[in-house]
N, C-alpha and C positions, 0 to 999 in steps of 0.2 A: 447862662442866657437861655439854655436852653430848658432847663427844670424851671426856669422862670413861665416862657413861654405853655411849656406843658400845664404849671399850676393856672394860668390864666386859661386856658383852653378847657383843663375840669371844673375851674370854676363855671363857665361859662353854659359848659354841659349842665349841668347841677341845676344852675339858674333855669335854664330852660325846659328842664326835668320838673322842679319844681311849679312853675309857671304852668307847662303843660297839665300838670296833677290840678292845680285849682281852678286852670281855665276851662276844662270840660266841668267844670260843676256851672260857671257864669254860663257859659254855651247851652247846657239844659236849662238852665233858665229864662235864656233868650227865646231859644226855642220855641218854648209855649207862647210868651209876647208876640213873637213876629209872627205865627202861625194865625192866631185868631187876629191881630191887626191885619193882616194880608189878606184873610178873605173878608171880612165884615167890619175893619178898619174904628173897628174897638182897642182901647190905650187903656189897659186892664192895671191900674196902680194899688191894685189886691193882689198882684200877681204873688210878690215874696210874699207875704201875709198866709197867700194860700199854702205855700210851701213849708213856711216854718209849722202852720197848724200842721200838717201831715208830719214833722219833726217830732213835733211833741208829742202826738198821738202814739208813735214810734218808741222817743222816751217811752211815756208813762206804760205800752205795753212788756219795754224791757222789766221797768220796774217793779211792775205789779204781777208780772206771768214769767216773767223772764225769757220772752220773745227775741231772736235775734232780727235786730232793724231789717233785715234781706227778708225775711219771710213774714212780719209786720208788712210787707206790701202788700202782702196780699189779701188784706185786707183795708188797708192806708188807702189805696189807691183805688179799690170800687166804691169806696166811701167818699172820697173827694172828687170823683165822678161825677156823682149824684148828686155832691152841693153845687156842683159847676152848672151838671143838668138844671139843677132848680134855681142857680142866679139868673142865667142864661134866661130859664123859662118866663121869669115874675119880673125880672126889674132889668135884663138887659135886651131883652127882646122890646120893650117900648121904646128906647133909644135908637133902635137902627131902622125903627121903618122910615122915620125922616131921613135920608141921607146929608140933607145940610147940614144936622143938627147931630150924628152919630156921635162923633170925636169928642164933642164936648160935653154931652151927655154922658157920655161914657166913663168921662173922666170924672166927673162929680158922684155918678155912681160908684164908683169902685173908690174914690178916694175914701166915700164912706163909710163902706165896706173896710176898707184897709184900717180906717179908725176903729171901728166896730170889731175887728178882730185881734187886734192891738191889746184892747184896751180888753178885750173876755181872756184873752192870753193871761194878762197882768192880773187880772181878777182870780181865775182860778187857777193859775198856779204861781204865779208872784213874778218879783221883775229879777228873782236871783239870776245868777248865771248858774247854766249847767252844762255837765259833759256827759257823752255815755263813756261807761268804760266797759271794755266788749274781753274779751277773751285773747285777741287776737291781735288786741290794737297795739299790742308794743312788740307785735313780729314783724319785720321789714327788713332793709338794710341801710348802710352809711352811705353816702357819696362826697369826698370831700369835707366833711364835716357838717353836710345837712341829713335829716335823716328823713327814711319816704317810708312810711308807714304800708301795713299791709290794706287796713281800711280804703286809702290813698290807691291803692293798686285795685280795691275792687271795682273803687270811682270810675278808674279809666276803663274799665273794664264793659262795665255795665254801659255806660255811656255810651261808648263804641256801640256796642250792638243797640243800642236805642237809636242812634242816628243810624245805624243802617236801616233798622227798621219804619222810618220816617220816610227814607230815600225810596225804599221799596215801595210803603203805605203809599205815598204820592203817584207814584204810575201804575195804582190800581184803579181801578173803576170810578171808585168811591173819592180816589186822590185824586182823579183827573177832574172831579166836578168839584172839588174845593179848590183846584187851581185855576179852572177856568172862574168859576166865582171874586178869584183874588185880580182874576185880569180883569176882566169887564162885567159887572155883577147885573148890570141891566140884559146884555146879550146873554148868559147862562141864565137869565129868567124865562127869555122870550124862549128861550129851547127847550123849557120845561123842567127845568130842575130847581128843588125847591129850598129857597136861598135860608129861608129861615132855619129849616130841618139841619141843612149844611153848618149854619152858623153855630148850631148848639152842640154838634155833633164836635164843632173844630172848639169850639169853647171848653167841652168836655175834654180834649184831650191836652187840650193846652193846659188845663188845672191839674189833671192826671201826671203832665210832665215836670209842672210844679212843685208837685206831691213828693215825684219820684227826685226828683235836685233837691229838695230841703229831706228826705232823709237820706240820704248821700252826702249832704252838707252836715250832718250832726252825728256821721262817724268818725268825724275829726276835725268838727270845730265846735264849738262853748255856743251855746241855747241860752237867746234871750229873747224876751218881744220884739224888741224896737228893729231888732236882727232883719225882721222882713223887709222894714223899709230901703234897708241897704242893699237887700240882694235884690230889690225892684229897682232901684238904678243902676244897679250893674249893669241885669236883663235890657234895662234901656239904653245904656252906654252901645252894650254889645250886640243889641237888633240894631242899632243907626250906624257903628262899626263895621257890620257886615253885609250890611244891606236889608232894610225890612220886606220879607216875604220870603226869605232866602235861607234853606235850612242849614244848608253848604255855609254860608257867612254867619249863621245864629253859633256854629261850632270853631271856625276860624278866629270869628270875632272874639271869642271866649277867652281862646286859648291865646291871643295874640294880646287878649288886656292880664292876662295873668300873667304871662313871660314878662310886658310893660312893669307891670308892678312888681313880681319878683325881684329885676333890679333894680329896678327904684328905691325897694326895700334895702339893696346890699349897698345901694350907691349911696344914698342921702340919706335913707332913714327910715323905719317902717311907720314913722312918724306920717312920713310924707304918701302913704302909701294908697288910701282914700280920695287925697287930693287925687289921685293918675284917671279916673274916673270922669272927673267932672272936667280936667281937662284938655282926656280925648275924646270926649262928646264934645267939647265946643270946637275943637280942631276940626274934625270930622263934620261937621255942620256949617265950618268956613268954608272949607277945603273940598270939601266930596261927600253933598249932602245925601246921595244916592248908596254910600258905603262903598263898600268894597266888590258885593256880588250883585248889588241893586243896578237894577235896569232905568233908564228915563222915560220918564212918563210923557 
């Protein structure tokens, strides 16, 4: 009874070991969503799109230079800055000076964009599936019979200090006028701070965060186009999970849909593992559409 007991309790750990490992990759990607939706209430569905281009970019520089994906950011990420800077500047900045009309605008934009980047993915490098295979990637350990990869380990790793770095970002100067923006963007106007400057700035870094979750998602998982559209409903599942505007809830909500689905996986079937998605977003929108960390309006 009681080795019973004990193997139920590793298993259990494992699960949530695991869960935890792929929830901080959905959390960075929430992240960036709830960030630019909270202050400029833009629904960015180029979100994963933007993140797998930064994957691939990452690939192709393993491939061609033999770059390790870690130090590919530093160039991945001023570079997807700057296309963020110039969506931001040309085609998402017409949509938010109407505020009636943001949300929906927004969303026909970027859905286009998501199309458009899809479909250049598939074009110039095809719809195969791909892995990296790194140096490192089959150093880790066992638990139970699952195994956690060292790439896996640097996930949480990096992560962690990106979310502190957010927590910190926000109660600087710069973080306090994008929060008050995200409370009342008519009263941070009239106090002279300037919403649009704000918006490109938080746009920027929301694709920057994007950037940095799709190469951290392709040290240890398979590169394909259509990939983005999935990891943009994760990101959405797990901004309305945790609260949209809530960077605290963008990394709970993460972690708490990747534990969901880790057993779901062990319980039913990794079949069913996609479905958990779409149906703690409808949960969550019956039940407590505010999320977990989200405030009432």
């Amino acid at each position: 009874m009681l080795a019973a007991l004990v193997d139920v309790a590793g298993i259990t750990l494992a699960l949530v070991m695991l869960g935890l490992l792929e929830g901080v990759i959905y959390g960075l990607f929430a992240l960036g969503l709830t960030l630019i939706f909270g202050v400029a209430k833009i629904l960015n569905l180029a979100h994963g799109d933007l993140g797998i281009l930064g994957a691939y970019a990452a690939f192709w520089f393993l491939v061609l230079y033999g770059t390790d994906p870690l130090l590919s950011l530093l160039l991945v990420l001023p570079l997807l800055s700057l296309m963020g800077i110039a969506i931001q500047k040309f085609a998402i900045n017409v949509a938010i000076r109407d505020p009636r009309f943001q949300i929906t605008a927004s969303v026909m934009i970027t859905y286009g964009l998501a199309l458009f980047i899809s479909s250049l993915e598939t074009i110039v490098w095809g719809p195969d599936y791909r892995s990296i295979g790194l140096s490192y990637s089959y150093v880790g350990f066992s638990f139970y019979g699952m195994t956690f990869s060292l790439p896996r380990l640097i996930t949480l790793l990096v992560t962690i200090a990106t979310a502190v770095f957010f927590l910190v970002f926000l109660r600087t100067k710069l973080g306090k006028a994008i929060r008050a923006c995200a409370q009342d963007r008519e009263a941070a106007q009239l106090l002279g701070i300037n919403f649009e400057r704000l918006a490109t700035v938080s746009f920027c870094m929301s694709v920057a965060a994007s950037g940095l979750a799709g190469v951290l998602y392709v040290m240890s998982h398979t590169l394909y186009p259509a990939v983005g559209l999935q990891l943009t409903i994760k990101g959405l599942t797990v901004m309305v999970l945790g609260g949209i505007g809530s960077v605290e809830g963008a990394f709970v909500g993460g972690i708490l849909l990747g534990i969901i689905e880790a057993v779901a996986s062990f319980a039913i079937g990794n079949a069913y593992r996609e479905l958990m998605s779409f149906l703690i977003l409808v949960l969550v929108l019956l039940i407590r559409p505010r999320g977990l960390f989200g405030k009432l309006q």
